[in-house]
KOLDODO-160176 format. One record per residue (C-alpha): residue in three letters; x, y, z. Coordinates in steps of 0.25 Angstrom, whole numbers, padded with zeros to 4 digits, always signed. Layout:
! residues N
alaXYZ ...
! end
This chain:
! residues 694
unk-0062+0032-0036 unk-0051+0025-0031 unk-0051+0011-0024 unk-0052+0013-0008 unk-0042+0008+0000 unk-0044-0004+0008 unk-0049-0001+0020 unk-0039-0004+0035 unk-0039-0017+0040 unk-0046-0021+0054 unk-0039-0012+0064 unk-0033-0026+0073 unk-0024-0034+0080 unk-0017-0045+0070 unk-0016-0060+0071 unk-0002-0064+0077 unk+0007-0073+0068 unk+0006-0089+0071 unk+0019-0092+0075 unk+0027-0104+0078 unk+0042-0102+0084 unk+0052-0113+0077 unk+0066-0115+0078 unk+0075-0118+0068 unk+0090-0112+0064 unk+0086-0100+0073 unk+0077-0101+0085 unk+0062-0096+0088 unk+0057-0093+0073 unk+0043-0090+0071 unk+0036-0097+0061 unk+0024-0093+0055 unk+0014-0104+0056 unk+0002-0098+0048 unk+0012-0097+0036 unk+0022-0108+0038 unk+0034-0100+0038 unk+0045-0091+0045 unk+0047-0079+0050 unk+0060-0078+0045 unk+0069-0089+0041 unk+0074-0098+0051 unk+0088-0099+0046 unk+0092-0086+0047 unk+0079-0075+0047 unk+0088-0063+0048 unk+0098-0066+0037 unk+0086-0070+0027 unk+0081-0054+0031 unk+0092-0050+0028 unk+0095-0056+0015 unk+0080-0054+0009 unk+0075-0040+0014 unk+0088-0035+0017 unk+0098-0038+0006 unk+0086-0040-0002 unk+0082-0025-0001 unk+0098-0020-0001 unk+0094-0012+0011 unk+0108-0012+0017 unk+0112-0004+0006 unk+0099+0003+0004 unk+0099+0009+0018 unk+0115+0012+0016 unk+0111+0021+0004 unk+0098+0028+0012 unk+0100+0042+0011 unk+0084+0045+0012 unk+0078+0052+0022 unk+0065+0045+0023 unk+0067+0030+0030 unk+0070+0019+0020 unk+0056+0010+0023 unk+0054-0006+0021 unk+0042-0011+0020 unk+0039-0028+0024 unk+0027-0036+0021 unk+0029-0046+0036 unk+0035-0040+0048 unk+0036-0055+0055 unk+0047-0055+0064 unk+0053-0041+0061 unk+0065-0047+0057 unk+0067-0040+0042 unk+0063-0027+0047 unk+0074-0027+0059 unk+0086-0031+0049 unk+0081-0020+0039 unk+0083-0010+0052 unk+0095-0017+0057 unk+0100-0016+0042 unk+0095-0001+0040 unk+0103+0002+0054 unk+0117-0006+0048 unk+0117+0001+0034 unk+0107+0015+0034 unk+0112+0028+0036 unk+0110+0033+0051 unk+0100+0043+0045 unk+0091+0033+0038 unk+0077+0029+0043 unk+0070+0015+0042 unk+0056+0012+0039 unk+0051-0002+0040 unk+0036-0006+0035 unk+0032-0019+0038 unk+0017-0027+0038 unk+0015-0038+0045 unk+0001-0046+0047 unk+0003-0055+0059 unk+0013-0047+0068 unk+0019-0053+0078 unk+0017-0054+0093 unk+0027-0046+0101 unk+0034-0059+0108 unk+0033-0066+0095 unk+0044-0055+0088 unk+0051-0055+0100 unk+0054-0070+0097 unk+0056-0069+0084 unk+0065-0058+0085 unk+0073-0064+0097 unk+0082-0072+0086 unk+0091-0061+0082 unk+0096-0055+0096 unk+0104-0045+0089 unk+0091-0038+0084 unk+0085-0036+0096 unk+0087-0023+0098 unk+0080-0020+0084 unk+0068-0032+0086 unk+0066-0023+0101 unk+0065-0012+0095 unk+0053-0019+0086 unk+0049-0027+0097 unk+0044-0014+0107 unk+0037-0009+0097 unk+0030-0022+0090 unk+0015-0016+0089 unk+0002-0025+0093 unk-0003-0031+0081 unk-0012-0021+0076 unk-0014-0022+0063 unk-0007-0006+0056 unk+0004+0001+0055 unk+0013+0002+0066 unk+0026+0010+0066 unk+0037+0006+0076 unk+0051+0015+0076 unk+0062+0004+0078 unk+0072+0014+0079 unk+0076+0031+0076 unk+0077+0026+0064 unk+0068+0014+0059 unk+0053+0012+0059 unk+0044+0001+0057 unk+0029+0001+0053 unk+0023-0012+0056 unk+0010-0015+0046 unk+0002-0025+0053 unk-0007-0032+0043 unk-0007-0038+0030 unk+0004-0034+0021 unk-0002-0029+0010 unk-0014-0023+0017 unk-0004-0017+0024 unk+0005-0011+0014 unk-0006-0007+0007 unk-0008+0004+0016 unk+0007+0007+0018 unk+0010+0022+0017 unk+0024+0023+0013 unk+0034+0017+0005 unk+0045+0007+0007 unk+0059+0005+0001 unk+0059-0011+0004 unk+0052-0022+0004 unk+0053-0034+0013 unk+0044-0044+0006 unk+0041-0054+0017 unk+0031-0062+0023 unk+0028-0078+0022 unk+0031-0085+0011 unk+0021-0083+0000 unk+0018-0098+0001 unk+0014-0097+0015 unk+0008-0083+0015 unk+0003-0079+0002 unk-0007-0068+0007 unk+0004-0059+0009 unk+0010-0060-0005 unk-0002-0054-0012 unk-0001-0044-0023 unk-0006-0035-0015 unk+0007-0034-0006 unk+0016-0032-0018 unk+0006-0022-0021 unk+0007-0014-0009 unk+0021-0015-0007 unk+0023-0008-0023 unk+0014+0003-0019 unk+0022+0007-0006 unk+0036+0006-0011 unk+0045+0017-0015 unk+0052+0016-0029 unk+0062+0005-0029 unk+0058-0002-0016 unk+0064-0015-0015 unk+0059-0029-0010 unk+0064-0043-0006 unk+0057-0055-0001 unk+0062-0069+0003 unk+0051-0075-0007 unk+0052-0077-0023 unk+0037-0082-0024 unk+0030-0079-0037 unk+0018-0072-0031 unk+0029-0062-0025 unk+0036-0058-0039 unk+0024-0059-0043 unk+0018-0049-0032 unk+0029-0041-0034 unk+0031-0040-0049 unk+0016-0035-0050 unk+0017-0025-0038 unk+0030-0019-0047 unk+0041-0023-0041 unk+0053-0030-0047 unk+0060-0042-0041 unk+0071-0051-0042 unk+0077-0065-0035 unk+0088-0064-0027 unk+0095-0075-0019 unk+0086-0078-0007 unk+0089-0082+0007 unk+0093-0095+0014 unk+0084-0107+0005 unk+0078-0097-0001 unk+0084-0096-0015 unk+0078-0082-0020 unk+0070-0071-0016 unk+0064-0056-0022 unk+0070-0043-0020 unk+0064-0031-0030 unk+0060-0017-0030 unk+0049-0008-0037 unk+0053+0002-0046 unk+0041+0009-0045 unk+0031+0006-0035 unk+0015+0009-0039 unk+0008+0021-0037 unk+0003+0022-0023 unk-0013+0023-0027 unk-0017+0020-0011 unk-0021+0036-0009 unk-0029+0036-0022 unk-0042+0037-0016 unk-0038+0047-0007 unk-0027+0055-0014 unk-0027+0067-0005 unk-0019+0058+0007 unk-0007+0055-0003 unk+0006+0060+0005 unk+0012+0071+0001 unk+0026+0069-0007 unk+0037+0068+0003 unk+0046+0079+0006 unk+0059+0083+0013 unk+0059+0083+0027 unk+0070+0090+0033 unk+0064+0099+0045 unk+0048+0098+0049 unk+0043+0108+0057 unk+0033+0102+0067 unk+0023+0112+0072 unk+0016+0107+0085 unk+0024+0102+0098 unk+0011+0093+0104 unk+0011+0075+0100 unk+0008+0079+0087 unk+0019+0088+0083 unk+0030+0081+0092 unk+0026+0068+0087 unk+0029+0073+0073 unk+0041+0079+0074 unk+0047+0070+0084 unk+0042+0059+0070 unk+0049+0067+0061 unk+0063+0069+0070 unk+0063+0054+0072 unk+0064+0053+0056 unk+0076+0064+0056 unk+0067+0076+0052 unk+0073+0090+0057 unk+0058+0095+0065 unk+0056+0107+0071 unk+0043+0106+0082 unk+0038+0119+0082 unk+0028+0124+0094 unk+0022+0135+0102 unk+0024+0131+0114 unk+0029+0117+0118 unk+0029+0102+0114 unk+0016+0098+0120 unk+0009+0111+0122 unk-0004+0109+0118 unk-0012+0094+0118 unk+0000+0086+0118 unk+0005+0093+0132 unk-0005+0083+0141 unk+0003+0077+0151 unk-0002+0064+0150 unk-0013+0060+0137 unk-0019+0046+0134 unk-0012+0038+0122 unk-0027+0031+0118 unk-0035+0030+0107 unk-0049+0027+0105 unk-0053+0019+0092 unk-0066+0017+0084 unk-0074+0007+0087 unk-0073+0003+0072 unk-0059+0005+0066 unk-0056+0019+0058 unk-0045+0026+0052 unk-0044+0034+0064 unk-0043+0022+0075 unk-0032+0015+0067 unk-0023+0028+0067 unk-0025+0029+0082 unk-0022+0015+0086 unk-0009+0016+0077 unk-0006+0030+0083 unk-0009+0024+0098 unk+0000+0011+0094 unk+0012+0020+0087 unk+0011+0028+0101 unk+0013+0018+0109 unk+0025+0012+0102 unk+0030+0029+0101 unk+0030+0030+0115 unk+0036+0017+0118 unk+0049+0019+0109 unk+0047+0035+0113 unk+0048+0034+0127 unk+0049+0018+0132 unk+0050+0023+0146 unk+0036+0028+0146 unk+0039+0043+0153 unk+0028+0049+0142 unk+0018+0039+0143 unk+0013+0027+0148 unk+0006+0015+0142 unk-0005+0012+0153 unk-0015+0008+0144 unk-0029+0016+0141 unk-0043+0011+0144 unk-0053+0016+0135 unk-0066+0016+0144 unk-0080+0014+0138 unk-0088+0019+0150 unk-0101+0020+0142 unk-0108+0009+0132 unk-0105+0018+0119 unk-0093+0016+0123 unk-0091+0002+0127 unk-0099-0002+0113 unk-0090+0006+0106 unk-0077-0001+0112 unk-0084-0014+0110 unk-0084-0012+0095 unk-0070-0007+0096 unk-0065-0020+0100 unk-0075-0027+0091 unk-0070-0021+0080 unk-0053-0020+0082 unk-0047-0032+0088 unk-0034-0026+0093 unk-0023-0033+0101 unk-0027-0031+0117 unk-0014-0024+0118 unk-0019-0012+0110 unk-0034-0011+0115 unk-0043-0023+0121 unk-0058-0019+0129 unk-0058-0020+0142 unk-0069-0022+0153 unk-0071-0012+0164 unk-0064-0023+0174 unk-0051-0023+0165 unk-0053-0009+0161 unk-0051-0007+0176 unk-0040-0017+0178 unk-0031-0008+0167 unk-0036+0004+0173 unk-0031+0002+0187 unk-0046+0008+0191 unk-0059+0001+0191 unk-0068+0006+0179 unk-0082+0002+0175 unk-0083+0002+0161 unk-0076-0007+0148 unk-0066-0001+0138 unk-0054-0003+0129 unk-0038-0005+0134 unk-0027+0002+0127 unk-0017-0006+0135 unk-0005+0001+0126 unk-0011+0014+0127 unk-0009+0025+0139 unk-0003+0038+0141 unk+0007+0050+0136 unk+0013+0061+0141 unk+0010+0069+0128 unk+0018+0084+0135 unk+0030+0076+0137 unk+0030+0068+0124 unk+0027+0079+0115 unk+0041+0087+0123 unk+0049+0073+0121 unk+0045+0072+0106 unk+0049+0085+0103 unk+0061+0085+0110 unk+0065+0074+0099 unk+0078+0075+0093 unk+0078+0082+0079 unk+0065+0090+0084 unk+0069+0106+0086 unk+0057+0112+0096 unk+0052+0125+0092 unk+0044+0136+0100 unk+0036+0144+0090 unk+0020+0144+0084 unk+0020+0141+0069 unk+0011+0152+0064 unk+0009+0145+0049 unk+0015+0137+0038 unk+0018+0141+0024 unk+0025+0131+0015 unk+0034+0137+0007 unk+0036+0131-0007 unk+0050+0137-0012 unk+0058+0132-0001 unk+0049+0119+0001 unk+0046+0121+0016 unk+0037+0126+0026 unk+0038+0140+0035 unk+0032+0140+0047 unk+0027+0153+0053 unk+0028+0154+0068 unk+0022+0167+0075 unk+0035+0172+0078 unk+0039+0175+0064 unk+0048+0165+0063 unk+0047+0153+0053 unk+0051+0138+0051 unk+0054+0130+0038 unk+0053+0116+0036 unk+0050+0104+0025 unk+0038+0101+0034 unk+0029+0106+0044 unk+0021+0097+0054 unk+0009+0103+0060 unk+0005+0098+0075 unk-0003+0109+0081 unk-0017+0101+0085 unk-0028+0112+0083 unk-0020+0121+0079 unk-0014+0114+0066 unk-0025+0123+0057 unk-0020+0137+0058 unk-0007+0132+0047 unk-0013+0136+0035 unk-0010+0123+0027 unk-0018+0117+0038 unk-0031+0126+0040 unk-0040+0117+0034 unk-0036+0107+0044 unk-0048+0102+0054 unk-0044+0101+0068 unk-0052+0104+0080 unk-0045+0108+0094 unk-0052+0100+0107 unk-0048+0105+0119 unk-0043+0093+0130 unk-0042+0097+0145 unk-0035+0085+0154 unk-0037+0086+0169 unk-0026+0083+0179 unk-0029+0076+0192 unk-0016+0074+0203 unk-0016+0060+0206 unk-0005+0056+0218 unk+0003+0045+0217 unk-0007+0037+0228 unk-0017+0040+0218 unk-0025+0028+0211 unk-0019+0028+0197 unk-0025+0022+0184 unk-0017+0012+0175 unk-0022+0017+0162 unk-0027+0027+0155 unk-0043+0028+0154 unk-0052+0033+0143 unk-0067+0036+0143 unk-0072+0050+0142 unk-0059+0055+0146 unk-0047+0047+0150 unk-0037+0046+0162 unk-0022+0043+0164 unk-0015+0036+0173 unk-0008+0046+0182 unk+0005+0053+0177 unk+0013+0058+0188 unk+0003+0062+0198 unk-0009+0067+0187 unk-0020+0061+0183 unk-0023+0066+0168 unk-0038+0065+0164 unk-0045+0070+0151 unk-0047+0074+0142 unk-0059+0086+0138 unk-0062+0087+0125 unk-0069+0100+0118 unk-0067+0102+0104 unk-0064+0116+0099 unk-0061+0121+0114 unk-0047+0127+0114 unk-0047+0133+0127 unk-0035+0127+0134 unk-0037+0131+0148 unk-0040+0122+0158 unk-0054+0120+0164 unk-0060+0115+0175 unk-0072+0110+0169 unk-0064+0099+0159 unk-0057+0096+0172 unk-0070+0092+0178 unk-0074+0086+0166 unk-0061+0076+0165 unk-0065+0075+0178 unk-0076+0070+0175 unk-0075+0060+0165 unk-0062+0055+0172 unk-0071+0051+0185 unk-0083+0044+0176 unk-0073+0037+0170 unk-0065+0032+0181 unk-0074+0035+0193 unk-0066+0023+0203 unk-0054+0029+0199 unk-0058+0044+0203 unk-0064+0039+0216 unk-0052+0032+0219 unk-0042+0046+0215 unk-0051+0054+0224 unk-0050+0042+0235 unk-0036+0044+0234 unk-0037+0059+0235 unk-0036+0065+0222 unk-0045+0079+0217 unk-0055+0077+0205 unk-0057+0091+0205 unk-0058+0099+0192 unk-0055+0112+0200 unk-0043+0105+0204 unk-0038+0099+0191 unk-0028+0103+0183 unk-0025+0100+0167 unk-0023+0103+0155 unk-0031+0108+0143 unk-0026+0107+0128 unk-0032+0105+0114 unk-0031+0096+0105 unk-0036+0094+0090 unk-0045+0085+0083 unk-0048+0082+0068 unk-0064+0080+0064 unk-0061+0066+0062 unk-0054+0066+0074 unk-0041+0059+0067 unk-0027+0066+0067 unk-0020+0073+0056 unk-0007+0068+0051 unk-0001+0070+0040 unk+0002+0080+0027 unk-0007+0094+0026 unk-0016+0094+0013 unk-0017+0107+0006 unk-0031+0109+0008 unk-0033+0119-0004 unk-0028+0107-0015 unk-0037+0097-0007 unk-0050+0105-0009 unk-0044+0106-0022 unk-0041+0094-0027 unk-0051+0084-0019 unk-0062+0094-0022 unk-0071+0083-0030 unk-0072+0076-0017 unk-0082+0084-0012 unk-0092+0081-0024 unk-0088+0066-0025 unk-0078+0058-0015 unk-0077+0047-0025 unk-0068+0056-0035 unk-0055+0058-0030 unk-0046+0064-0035 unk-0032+0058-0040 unk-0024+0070-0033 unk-0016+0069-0022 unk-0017+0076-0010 unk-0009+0089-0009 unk-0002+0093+0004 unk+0006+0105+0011 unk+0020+0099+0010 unk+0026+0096+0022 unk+0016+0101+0029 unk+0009+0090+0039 unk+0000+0090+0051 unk-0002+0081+0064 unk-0015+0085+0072 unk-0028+0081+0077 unk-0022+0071+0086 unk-0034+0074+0097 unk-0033+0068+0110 unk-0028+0055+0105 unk-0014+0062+0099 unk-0005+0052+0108 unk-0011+0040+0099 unk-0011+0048+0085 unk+0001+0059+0086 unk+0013+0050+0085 unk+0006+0041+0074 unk+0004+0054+0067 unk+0017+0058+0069 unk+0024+0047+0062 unk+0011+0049+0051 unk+0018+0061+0047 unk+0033+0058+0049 unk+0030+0047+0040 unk+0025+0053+0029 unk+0034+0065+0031 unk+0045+0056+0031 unk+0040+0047+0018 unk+0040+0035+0026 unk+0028+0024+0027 unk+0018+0030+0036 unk+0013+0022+0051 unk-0001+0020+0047 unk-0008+0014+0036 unk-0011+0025+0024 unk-0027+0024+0025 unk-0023+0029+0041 unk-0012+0040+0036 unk-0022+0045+0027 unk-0032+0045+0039 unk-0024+0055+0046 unk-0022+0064+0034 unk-0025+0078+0037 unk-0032+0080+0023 unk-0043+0068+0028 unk-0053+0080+0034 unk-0051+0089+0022 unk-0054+0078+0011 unk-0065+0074+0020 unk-0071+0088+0019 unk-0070+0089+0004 unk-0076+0077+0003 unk-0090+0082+0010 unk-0087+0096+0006 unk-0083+0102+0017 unk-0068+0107+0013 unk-0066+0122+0012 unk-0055+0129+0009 unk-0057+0136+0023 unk-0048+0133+0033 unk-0056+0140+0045 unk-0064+0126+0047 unk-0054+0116+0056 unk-0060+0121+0068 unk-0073+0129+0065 unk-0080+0117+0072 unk-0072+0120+0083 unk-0080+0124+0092 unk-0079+0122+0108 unk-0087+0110+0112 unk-0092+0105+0127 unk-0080+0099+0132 unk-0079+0081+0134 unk-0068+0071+0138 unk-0061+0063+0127 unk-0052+0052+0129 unk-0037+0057+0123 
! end
């Protein structure tokens, strides 16, 4: 059987850099004191970026001759200041074509704190505009992928963590290499052979690379990983340095052990149709138009019909207590929202950032929270554990129990953004109800049946319909299980007493949003009933007022009616995967993958060497739950990315983790598959109704 991956890393906050700030021919450098060296050089940092990765790379006349319509993507191995990544975009913007796109790939093991970049990038006043742009979006230091769009037209992953673990887990390929770091000398770690080796098996044919060094451990590095190099006149005292390329880059064997989650081979993408107008399907297409692709958003009723159409939902996770696949891709979804919104809408009229408390009102609970913290030592700004006195102070209420504070966190508008997503340029709306999908193989493209006779064509088809998303034939096999979620509406008048965060526990509250008070939610798996009723508004009721009794005395004090009878609210469903992830990603053809990974099911151990086989074109977004806000957008970019054949926002172990073949190769595995494709929602059936926090 094939070797195992490694497995992830501690989910945690990294170390900062030691820095020391020393004048010289410019002012305010930093310095690295644990290695003894600079940032950039002091005589003239910019123009020595510009010599080596720049001219070293011919990207000014690369980027003039890009007629691709994927985005032309670098790939770093230091981040630092920033510096060579905002003269590759300043350089892309002076000599590419106005329809080109950008990618930017960088790892970085010790990022800096937020004022320490501003200093640094403080030297070249004429790049502010490009180093602010990087500056409001600079994540906390949590150790991942995180995606930042710099512009309509650039984008920039951040790898925080070591290089070559990091790269190791790339899933994508880059054009160009910027070879930098500290000098060999001072920081021989990174210079391993197994950051050459990485960097081979993640470039495209014929990528390039320069670096400032000519050590013998880097031509060595390099020779071995396959790549060709050359001297060429260095920079300022430095007489030479390397520039290369690889002709042809290794195999990628990373997916040998689980070949069913290969991509499928990237195809044309002139006009996706996007079926579903809720987070899921909005999110998607509005991904998609942002890349230039024509998108037609196709729904029954109207952007936000169904779960999406709350008028004010939670943006919260809740994390294991030991780290899994699934908490990694929600605090990465949860962090990439937060940065989303922000650039979306800065002014904040779709959502607020007012924190959550996640309260642990019983001693399962608070146990469970403790080993949480135990076991993740993220930075304060992304959670930190809070007694009932703090938890209080946030809250703006007096509580009596411990918890966990998301001070980035809050709330969403999902109605309204789903209607301002949609609206996005490049997006065409359409009213109709996609009957089913047929892919026709003669004229390469998809027909879309919709129940007034009509049809739709196009390279690829997006599917987004929650629950629904089984009743496409290529998707019958797919396991999904509607919950029905009733929220409750309590008028609250401006004199009110108001809370200043959102609170968890069996259910959760908002702050006020003009003049409501939203609590919920219910949750009943396999209830699609949609109507209102009276009893889960007393049962929100109830949970709201053991939750936060002081707070619901003082709303009563102050005249406001905790009467289900008088309530009003709103009921919808949602859809939930067994394993209680989302779907993302490329549909399998579920008759080949009973097929060809049939020997599964009598020994794991044999895999097979065939790769999986998917509808093409044909890609799902669903399961979302009631934590779509932290997972949707995230998902969204999942499947642009790889739509697009660009490097993808989250490590390849977590893209595969989101793979909507992951329950089908499961079942094989213990011999449960069927060619059936009556059995998503046959354990369906209508259970008592609960609370769950969104």
């Amino acid at each position: 059987m094939p070797a195992v991956s490694r497995p992830l890393p501690p989910l945690t906050a990294l170390a900062p850099p030691e820095l020391e700030w020393r004048a010289d021919d410019i002012s305010d450098a930093p310095y690295a004191s644990a290695y003894g060296d600079v940032y950039f050089s002091r005589h003239d940092g910019r123009a020595e970026t510009g010599h080596v990765f720049v001219e070293g790379n011919r990207l000014p006349e690369r980027f003039a001759a890009w007629r691709e319509t994927r985005a032309f993507v670098i790939g770093e191995t230091g981040f630092g200041t920033g510096l060579n990544m905002l003269c590759a975009w300043a350089c892309f913007e002076r000599h590419a074509p106005a329809e080109a796109r950008l990618h930017l790939v960088s790892t970085e093991k010790y990022p800096l704190p937020h004022d320490a970049l501003a200093r640094a990038l403080a030297i070249w006043p004429d790049m502010a505009a490009r180093a602010g742009a990087l500056l409001d979006q600079w994540p906390e230091p949590v150790g991942g992928v995180h995606r930042l769009w710099l512009s309509s037209r650039v984008v920039l992953d951040l790898h925080f963590g070591d290089a070559a673990e990091r790269l190791s887990r790339l899933d994508g390929r880059v054009d160009a290499w910027f070879l930098d770091g500290f000098s060999p000398a001072k920081n021989p770690d990174m210079w391993q052979p197994e950051l050459f080796a990485a960097m081979a098996q993640v470039s495209r044919p014929g990528a390039t690379f320069a670096t400032f060094t000519c050590a013998g451990v880097v031509k060595r590095g390099l020779r071995d990983a396959g790549f060709t190099w050359r001297k060429t006149p260095g920079f300022g005292r430095k007489r030479e340095m390397l520039c290369g390329e690889i002709a042809a880059p290794p195999d990628d064997r990373r997916r040998a052990s689980t070949p069913w989650f290969t991509p499928p081979r990237a195809r044309p993408a002139r006009h996706v149709v996007v079926i579903g107008a809720g987070l899921a399907g909005t999110s998607v297409a509005a991904a998609l138009a942002r890349r230039g692709v024509t998108v037609t958003l196709l729904e029954r009723d109207a952007p936000g019909a169904g779960a999406s159409g709350n008028r004010q939902g939670a943006l919260y996770v809740k994390l294991a207590a030991e780290t899994n696949p699934q908490s990694r891709v929600y605090l990465a979804g949860l962090l990439y929202t937060r940065r989303w919104l922000t650039a979306l809408d800065p002014e904040q009229h779709l959502w607020q950032d007012c924190g959550v408390l996640q309260l642990a009102p019983g001693a399962k609970e608070a146990t469970r929270q403790q080993r949480f913290l135990a076991h993740h030592a993220l930075p304060e700004r992304v959670v930190h554990g809070v007694d009932a006195a703090t938890a209080s102070q946030a809250a703006g209420t007096p509580l009596d129990a411990p918890g966990l504070d998301y001070p980035q966190a809050g709330w969403v508008r999902p109605d309204r953004l789903c209607r301002q997503l949609a609206a996005s340029p490049g997006i065409t709306q359409q009213r109709g109800e996609a009957h089913d999908l047929d892919f026709d193989a003669d004229a390469d493209a998809w027909r879309i049946a919709l129940t007034d006779g009509s049809t739709l064509t196009a390279d690829h088809v997006v599917v987004a319909t929650a629950h629904e998303t089984p009743r496409f034939t290529p998707l019958a096999g797919l396991p999904l299980k509607p919950i029905r979620g009733q929220l409750t509406h309590v008028p609250a008048p401006a004199d009110a007493p108001s809370l200043a965060r959102v609170v968890c526990a069996g259910g959760y509250v908002a702050p006020a949003m003009e003049g409501v008070l939203s609590l919920g939610a219910t949750f009943a798996p396999g209830d699609t009933d949609t109507a209102v009723r009276t009893t889960d508004h007393a049962r929100n009721l109830d949970e709201f007022t053991a939750t936060l009794p002081a707070f619901a005395e003082a709303l009563r004090a102050a005249g406001v009616t905790l009467d289900p009878a008088a309530c009003e609210g709103r009921a919808s469903l949602r859809a939930a995967s067994p394993d209680k992830s989302p779907y993302a990603g490329p549909v399998p053809v579920r008759e080949a993958w009973l097929d060809d990974y049939a020997v599964l099911g009598a020994d794991a151990r044999r895999v097979p060497s065939t790769t999986g086989r998917h509808h093409p074109g044909l890609w799902v977004s669903a399961a979302h739950g009631s934590r779509g806000l932290a997972s949707a957008p995230l998902c969204a970019e999942v499947i642009a990315s790889r739509l697009c054949d660009e490097p993808l926002p989250l490590e390849r172990e977590l893209v595969d983790h989101l793979h909507p073949g992951r329950r089908l190769i499961a079942d094989i595995i213990r011999g449960n598959a069927t060619l059936s494709t009556s059995s998503p929602n046959d354990d369906a059936q209508t259970s008592p109704t609960t609370t769950e926090t969104p």
